[in-house]
N, C-alpha and C positions, 0 to 999 in steps of 0.2 A: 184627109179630113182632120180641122184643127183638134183636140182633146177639149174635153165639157168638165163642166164639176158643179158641183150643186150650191146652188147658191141660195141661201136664206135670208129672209132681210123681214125682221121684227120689230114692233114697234109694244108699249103697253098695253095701246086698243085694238093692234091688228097685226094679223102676220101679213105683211104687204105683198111678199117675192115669195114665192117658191119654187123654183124653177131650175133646168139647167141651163148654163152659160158658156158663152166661150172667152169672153173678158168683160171684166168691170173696172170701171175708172170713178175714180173719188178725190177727193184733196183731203189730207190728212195735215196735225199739227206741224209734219217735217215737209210739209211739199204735195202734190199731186200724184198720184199712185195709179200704176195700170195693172190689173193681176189676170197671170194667164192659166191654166191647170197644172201641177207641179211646183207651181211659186212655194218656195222656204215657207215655213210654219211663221209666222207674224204675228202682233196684234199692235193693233196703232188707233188714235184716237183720231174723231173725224173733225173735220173745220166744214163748214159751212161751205156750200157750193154745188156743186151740178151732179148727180149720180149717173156714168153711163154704162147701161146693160149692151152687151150684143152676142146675140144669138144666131147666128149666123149671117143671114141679109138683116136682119131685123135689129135696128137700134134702138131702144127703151132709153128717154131720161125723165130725170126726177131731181126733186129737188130736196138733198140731205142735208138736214140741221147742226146735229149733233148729236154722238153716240162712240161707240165702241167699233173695232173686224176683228175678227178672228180668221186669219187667214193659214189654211190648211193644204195639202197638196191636192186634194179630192173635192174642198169643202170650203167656202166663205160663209160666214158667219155675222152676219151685220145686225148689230144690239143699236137700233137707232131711237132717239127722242121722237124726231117727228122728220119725216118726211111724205113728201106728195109728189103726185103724179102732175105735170102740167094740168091736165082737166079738172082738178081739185082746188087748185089756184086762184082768188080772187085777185084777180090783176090790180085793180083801182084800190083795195085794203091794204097791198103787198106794197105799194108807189105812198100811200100816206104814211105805213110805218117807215117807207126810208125819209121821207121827209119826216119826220117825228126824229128818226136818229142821225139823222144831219144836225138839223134842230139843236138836238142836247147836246155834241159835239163843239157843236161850233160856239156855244155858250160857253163851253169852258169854268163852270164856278165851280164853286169849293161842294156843293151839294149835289152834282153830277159825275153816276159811277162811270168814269168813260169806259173800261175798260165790256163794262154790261150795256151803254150804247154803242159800242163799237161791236157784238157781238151780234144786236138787233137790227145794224145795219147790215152785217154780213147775211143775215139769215133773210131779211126784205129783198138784195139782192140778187139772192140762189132762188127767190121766190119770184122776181121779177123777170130774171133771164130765164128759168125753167119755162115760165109761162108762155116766152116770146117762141118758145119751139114744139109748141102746139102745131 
C-alpha cells in the first residue's frame, strides 16, 4: 500500500481540501510537479492549471489559479487565491473571459498589461479544461 500525507489546500473564503492523499499534481512557475509522501521539504509558486488529487482509485481535479505549496514529507500545504472544483465552474463565463484575454493580447497597444492578460488567459483556460472533466 502506497504511503498518504495530509493534504490541505486553503483558500481566504474556504478551506477547500482536507484530506489524505496519495499524490497531487500541479504546474508550478518551473514546470509541472507530481508529489508523492516523503518528497523533499519544498515551496514553489503555482501557475495556473489543473489540480490533480488521487486517493487511491479516486481521482479529484480542480482548477488552481494562483498561490503558494508547502511541500513537506507528511504534509502539503497549498496557500491558494482561488481555486474550483469542476462543479463550480461556469463554463460559458470561463470561454468569454478567454475570449476577453485573446481580445487584449492580440491588440497589442501601448495601454494593455500583456503580461495580466496573459495570466487571465491562463486562469480561463484551467477553468475551461477543468470544467470539460466533469
Amino acid at each position: 500500500m502506497a504511503e498518504k500525507f495530509k493534504l490541505t489546500i486553503v483558500t481566504p473564503d474556504r478551506e477547500f481540501f482536507n484530506e489524505e492523499a496519495d499524490m497531487v499534481e500541479f504546474n508550478t512557475t518551473e514546470g509541472e510537479i507530481g508529489v508523492y509522501a516523503g518528497h523533499a521539504p519544498l515551496t514553489v509558486i503555482v501557475k495556473p492549471g489543473i489540480l490533480t488529487i488521487t486517493q487511491g482509485e479516486r481521482v479529484r481535479n480542480a482548477a488552481l489559479h494562483a498561490g503558494f505549496v508547502q511541500i513537506l514529507p507528511e504534509e502539503i500545504t497549498i496557500l491558494a487565491e482561488i481555486i474550483e472544483w469542476p462543479e463550480e465552474i461556469d463554463k460559458g463565463r470561463a470561454e468569454e473571459a478567454r475570449q476577453r484575454a485573446e481580445g487584449r493580447l492580440a491588440e497589442r497597444s501601448a495601454n494593455i498589461d500583456l503580461d495580466r492578460a496573459q495570466a487571465a488567459l491562463m486562469r480561463a483556460v484551467a477553468r475551461i479544461n477543468a470544467a470539460a472533466l466533469k
